[in-house]
FIDRENNU-882527 format. One record per residue (C-alpha): chain; x negated, y negated, z negated. Coordinates in nm, 3 decimals. Example, Ala and Ser with C-alpha at 12.3 -4.5 7.8 and 13.67 -1.06 7.14 Angstrom:
A; -1.230; 0.450; -0.780;
A; -1.367; 0.106; -0.714;
***
This chain:
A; -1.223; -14.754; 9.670;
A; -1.483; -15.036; 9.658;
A; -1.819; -14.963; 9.513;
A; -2.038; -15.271; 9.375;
A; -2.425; -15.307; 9.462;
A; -2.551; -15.190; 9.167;
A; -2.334; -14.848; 9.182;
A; -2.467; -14.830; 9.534;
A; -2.838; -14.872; 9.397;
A; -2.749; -14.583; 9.181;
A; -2.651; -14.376; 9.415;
A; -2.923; -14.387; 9.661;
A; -3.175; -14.347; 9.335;
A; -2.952; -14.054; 9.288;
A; -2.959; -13.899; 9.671;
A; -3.309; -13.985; 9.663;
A; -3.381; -13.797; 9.402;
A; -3.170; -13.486; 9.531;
A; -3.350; -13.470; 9.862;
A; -3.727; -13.473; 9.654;
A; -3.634; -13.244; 9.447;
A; -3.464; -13.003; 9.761;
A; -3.820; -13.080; 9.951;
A; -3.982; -13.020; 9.644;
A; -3.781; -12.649; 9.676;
A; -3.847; -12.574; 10.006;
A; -4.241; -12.629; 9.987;
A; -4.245; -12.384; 9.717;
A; -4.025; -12.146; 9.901;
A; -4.273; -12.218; 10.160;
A; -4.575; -12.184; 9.916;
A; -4.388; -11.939; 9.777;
A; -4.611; -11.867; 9.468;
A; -4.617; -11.492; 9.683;
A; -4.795; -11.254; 9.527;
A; -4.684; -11.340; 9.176;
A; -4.739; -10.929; 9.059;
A; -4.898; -10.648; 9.244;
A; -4.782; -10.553; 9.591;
A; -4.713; -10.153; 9.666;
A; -4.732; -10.012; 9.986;
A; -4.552; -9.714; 10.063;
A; -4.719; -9.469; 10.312;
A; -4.527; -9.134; 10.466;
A; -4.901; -8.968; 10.470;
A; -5.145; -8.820; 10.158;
A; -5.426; -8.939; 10.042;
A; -5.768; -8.901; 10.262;
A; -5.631; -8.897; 10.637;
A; -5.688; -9.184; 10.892;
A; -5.361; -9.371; 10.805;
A; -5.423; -9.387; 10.443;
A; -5.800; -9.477; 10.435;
A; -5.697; -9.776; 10.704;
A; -5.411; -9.876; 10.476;
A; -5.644; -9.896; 10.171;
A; -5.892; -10.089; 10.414;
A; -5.589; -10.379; 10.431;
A; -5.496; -10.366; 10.118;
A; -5.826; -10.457; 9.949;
A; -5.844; -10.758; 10.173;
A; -5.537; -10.857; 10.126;
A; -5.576; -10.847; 9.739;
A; -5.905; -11.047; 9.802;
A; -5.746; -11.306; 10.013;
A; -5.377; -11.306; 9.770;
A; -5.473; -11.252; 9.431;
A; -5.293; -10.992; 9.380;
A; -5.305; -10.599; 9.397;
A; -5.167; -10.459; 9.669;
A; -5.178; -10.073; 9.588;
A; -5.078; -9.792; 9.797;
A; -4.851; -9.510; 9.707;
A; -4.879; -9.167; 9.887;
A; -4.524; -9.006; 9.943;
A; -4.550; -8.748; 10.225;
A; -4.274; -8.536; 10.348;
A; -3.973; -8.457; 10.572;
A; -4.112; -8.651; 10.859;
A; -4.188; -9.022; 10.694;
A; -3.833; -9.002; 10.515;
A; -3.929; -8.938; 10.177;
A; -4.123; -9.270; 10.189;
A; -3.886; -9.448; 10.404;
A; -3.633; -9.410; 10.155;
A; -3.887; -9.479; 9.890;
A; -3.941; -9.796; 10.007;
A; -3.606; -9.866; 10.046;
A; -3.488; -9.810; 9.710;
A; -3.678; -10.124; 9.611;
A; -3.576; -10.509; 9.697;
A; -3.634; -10.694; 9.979;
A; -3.845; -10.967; 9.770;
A; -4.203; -10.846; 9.987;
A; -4.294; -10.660; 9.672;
A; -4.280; -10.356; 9.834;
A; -4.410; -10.279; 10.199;
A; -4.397; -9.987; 10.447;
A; -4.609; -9.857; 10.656;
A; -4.491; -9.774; 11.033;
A; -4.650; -9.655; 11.393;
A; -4.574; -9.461; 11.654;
A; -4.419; -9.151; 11.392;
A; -4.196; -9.415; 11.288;
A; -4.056; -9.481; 11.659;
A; -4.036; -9.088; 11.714;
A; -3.855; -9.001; 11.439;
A; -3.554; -9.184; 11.562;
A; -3.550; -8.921; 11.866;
A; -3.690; -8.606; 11.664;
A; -3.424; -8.612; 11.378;
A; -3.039; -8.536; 11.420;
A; -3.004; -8.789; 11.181;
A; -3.154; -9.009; 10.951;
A; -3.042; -9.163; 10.616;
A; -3.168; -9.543; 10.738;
A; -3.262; -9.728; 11.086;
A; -3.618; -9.798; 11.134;
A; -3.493; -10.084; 11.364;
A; -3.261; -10.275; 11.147;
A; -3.323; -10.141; 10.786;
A; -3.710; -10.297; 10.805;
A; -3.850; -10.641; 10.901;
A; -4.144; -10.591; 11.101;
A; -4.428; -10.757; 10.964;
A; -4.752; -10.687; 11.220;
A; -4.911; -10.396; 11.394;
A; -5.338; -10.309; 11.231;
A; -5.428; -10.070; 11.439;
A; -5.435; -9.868; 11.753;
A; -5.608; -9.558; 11.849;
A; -5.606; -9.294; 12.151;
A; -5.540; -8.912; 12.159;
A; -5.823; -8.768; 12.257;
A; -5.815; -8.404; 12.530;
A; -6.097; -8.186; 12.424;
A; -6.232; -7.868; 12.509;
A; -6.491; -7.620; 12.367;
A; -6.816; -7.732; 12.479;
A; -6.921; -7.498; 12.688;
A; -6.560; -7.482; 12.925;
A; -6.569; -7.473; 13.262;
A; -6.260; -7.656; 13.280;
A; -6.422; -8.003; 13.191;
A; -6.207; -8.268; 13.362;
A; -5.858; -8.353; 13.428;
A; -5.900; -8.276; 13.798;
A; -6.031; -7.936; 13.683;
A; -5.744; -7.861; 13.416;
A; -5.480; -7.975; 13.656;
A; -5.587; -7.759; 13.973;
A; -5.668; -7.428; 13.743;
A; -5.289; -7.475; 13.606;
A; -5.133; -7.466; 13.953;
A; -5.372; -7.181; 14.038;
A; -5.268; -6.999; 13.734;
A; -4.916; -7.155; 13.616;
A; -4.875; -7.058; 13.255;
A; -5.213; -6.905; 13.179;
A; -5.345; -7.272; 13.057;
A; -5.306; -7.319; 12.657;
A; -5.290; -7.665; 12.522;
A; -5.304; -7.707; 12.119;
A; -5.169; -7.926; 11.844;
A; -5.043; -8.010; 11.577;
A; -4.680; -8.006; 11.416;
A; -4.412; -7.940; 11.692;
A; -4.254; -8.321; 11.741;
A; -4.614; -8.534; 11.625;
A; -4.807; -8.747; 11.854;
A; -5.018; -8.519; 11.910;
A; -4.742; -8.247; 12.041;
A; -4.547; -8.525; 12.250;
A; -4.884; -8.625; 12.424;
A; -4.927; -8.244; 12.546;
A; -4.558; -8.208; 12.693;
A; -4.595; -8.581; 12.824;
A; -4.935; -8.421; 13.035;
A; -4.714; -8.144; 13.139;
A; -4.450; -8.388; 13.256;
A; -4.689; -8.616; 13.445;
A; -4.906; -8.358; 13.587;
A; -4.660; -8.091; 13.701;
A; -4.826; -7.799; 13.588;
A; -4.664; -7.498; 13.409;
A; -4.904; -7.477; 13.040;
A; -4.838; -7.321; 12.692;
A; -4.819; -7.566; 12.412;
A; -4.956; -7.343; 12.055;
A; -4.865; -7.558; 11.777;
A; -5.064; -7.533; 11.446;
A; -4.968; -7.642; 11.054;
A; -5.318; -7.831; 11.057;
A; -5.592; -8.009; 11.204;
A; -5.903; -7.773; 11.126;
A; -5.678; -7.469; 11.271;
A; -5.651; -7.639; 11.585;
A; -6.008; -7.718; 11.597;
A; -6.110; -7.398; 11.498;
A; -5.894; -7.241; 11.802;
A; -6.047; -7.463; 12.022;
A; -6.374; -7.405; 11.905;
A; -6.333; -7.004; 11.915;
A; -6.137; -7.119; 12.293;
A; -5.797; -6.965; 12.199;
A; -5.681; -7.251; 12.323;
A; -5.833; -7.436; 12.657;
A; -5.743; -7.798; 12.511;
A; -5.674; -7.949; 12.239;
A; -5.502; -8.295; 12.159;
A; -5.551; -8.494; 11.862;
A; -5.752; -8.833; 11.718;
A; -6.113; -8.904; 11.712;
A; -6.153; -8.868; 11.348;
A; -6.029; -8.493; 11.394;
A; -6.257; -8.380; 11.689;
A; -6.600; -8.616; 11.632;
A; -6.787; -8.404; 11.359;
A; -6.719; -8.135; 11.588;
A; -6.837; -8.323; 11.892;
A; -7.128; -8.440; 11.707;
A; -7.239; -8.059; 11.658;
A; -7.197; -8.031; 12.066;
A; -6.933; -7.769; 11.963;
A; -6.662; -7.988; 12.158;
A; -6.644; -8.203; 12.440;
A; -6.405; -8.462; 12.475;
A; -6.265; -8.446; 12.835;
A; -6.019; -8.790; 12.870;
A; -5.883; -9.040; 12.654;
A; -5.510; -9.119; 12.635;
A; -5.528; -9.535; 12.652;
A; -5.508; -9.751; 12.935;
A; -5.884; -9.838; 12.875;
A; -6.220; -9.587; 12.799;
A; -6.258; -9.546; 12.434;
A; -6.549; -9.738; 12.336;
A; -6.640; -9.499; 12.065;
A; -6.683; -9.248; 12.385;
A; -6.872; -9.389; 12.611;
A; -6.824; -9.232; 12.997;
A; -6.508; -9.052; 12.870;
A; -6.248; -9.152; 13.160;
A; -5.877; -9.213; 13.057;
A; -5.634; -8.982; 13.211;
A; -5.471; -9.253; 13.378;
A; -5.807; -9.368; 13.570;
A; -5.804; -8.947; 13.679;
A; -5.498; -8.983; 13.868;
A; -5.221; -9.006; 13.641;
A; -5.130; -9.371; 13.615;
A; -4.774; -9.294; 13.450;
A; -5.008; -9.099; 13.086;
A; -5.059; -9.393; 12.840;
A; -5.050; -9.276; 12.499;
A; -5.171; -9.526; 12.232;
A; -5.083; -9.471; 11.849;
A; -5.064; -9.716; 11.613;
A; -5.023; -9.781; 11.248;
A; -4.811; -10.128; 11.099;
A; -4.653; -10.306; 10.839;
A; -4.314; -10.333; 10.726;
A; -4.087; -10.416; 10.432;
A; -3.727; -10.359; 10.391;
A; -3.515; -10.550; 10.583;
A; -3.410; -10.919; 10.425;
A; -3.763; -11.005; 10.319;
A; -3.832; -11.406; 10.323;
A; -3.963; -11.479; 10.682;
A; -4.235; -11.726; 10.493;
A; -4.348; -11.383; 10.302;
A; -4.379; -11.207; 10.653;
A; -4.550; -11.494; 10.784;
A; -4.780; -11.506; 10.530;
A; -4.855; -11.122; 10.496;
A; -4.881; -11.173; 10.889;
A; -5.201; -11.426; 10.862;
A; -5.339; -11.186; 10.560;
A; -5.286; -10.924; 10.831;
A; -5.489; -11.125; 11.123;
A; -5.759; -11.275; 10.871;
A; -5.822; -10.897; 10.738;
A; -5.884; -10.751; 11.068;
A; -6.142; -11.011; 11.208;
A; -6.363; -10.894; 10.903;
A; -6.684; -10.762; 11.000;
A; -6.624; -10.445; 10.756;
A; -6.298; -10.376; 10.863;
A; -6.388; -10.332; 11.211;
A; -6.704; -10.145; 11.141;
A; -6.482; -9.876; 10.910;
A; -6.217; -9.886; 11.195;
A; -6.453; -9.842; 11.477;
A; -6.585; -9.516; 11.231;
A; -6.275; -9.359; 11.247;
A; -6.221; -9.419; 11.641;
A; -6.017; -9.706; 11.612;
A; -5.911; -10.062; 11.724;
A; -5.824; -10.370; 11.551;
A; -5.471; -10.459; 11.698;
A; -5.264; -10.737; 11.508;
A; -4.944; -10.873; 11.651;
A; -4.657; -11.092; 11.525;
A; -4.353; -10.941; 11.426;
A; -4.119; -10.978; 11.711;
A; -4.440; -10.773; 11.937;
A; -4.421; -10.533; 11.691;
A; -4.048; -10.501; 11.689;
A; -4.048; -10.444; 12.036;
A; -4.313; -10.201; 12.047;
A; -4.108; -9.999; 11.800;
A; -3.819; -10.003; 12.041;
A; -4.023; -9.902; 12.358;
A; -4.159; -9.643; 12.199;
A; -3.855; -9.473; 12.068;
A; -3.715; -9.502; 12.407;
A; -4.053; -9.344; 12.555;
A; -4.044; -9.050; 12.285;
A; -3.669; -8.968; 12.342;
A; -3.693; -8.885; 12.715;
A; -3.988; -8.726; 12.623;
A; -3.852; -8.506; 12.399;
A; -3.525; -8.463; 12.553;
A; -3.673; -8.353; 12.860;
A; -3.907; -8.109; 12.672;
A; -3.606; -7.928; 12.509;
A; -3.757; -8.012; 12.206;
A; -3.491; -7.902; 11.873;
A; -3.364; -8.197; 11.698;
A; -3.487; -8.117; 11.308;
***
């Protein structure tokens, strides 16, 4: 078939106009117009706790920055998977979010099964926030360093109590791993809450206790508890001359928590991106660090594939963990 010039001309005002109008698409896509309505964010935690006053932290800035309200709804229970499936019951369109951490990457060891993957059923989006478990002791223990803890328990296997909370949290898997690393022979007491623990470590029922600096600082503040090592691979700023337990012999204890973002797997990667910068712009504010620092906590953005990772080497870290510990699949 022969085409004359002027059906050429046509044509190549025709393609023309086909490949504007596709780069016209894709800029928008890129734009993408995102938020358009108000953005929830699911949370596995009630209101009040560290987790959901950090969350509502992000989310004001990132209604600030967006335009939009990004709101957070509470939905506690069963171990994260009430609001895991929550979250998932909704599109993949970056209308609804989800936040993860460390309970996230534990769950996938602690349950015998569990109706969705945190790996592959959400898109990681970026990591906000890291924060150590903190060892304390009443205030007026003899037994005030790791050096001290660790020769009493081989002096006296099984007479050393360690206390937390909920069999298979952080908190929990941070006293076996201490067992593990150290070699001593220690009771683990677990408690339903927070201010039990305290209290028993206040009242020295228990010789240690393990949980976060917003749990233990109003007590240490009243010089009713003394914080004896940090978890992290660096001193806790917030404690100043508090040595990690790694720098007091016991390179192979590194326990950091940490809260992210995620969304339901299939979310536009120029959603995640942009959610991502939100993320990183949020958490060089002045406030936000000031609110986090309150609370005993770091700053800690990453992209996506970081925080994908750091959900897998976690959930490797946590299985042998609890594996090893003989610790009942729920």
């Amino acid at each position: 078939m022969r085409v004359g010039f002027g059906a050429w001309q046509r044509l190549g005002l025709a393609a023309a106009v086909i490949v504007m109008t596709a780069l016209f698409v894709v800029a928008g896509r890129a734009e993408s117009g995102y938020p358009q309505r108000p953005v929830r964010i699911v949370l596995p935690y009630g209101p009040g706790g560290v987790a959901d006053v950090t969350t509502r932290l992000i989310a004001q800035k990132l209604s600030e920055r967006m335009g939009q309200n990004f709101f957070v709804d509470n939905r506690p229970g069963a171990g994260g998977i009430v609001a895991a499936k929550s979250a998932l019951s909704f599109p993949a369109d970056g209308y609804t979010l989800f936040l993860t951490g460390n309970g996230a990457a534990i769950s996938e060891s602690l349950f015998q099964s569990l109706p969705y993957s945190v790996e592959h059923d959400f898109a990681s989006i970026s990591m906000f926030a890291k924060f150590d478990i903190l060892l304390a002791t009443k205030a007026d223990a003899k037994l005030d360093t790791v050096a001290k803890l660790v020769a009493y328990a081989k002096d006296n296997p099984g007479k050393l109590n360690f206390g937390a909370i909920a069999i298979g949290s952080t908190q929990d898997l941070s006293a076996e791993l201490f067992r593990m690393v150290t070699g001593i022979n220690a009771a683990i007491v677990t408690f339903r809450t927070t201010p039990e623990l305290v209290s028993a470590i206040v009242r020295g029922d228990v010789d240690v206790g393990f949980d976060y600096y917003a749990a233990f600082n109003p007590m240490v503040a009243a010089k009713q508890i003394k914080v004896v090592a940090v978890s992290g691979d660096e001193p806790d700023a917030a404690l100043p001359g508090v040595p990690t337990v790694k720098s007091s012999g016991y390179p192979d204890y590194v326990v950091n928590s940490w809260n992210s973002l995620s969304a339901p797997a299939g979310i536009p990667s120029d959603i995640v991106m942009k959610l991502n910068a939100g993320i990183r712009d949020a958490l060089q504010l002045p406030d936000v660090r000031a609110t986090m620092a309150t609370l005993g906590m770091e700053p800690w953005a990453s992209t996506p594939d970081e925080l994908s990772q750091r959900m897998r080497t976690d959930a490797e870290k946590w299985r042998q963990v609890i594996e090893k510990a003989g610790i009942p699949k729920q």
